[in-house]
C-alpha angles and dihedrals in degrees: 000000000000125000124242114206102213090181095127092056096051085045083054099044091045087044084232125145134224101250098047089055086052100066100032085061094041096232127113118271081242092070088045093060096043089051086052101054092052087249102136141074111217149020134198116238088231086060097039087047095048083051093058100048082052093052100033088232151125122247087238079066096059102030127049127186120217132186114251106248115242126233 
């Protein structure tokens, strides 16, 4: 399985920035992005749960598993 971070698309279904998000969740506009691109690997549970609460969301909303394609 691989995971898939669908943040981008719950910032743009909730019209929220980075930046705001940034600072609602108390981490830098970098990490954001990072998160964003998919570009880490890892996340605490505190900052994926303040993200969230920002985003009214559940973390199924922002992360997707996918099977890994075979060949």
């Amino acid at each position: 399985m691989e995971i898939i971070v669908r943040l981008d698309v719950m910032l743009a279904k909730r019209k929220m920035r980075s930046k705001e998000l940034a600072a609602a969740v108390g981490i830098t506009e970098q990490n954001i992005s990072l998160l964003k691109s998919g570009k880490v690997k890892g996340i605490r549970f505190e900052t994926l749960a303040r993200i969230c609460a920002a985003l009214d969301c559940q973390p199924g909303d922002i992360l997707e598993a996918r099977p890994i394609p075979e060949g």
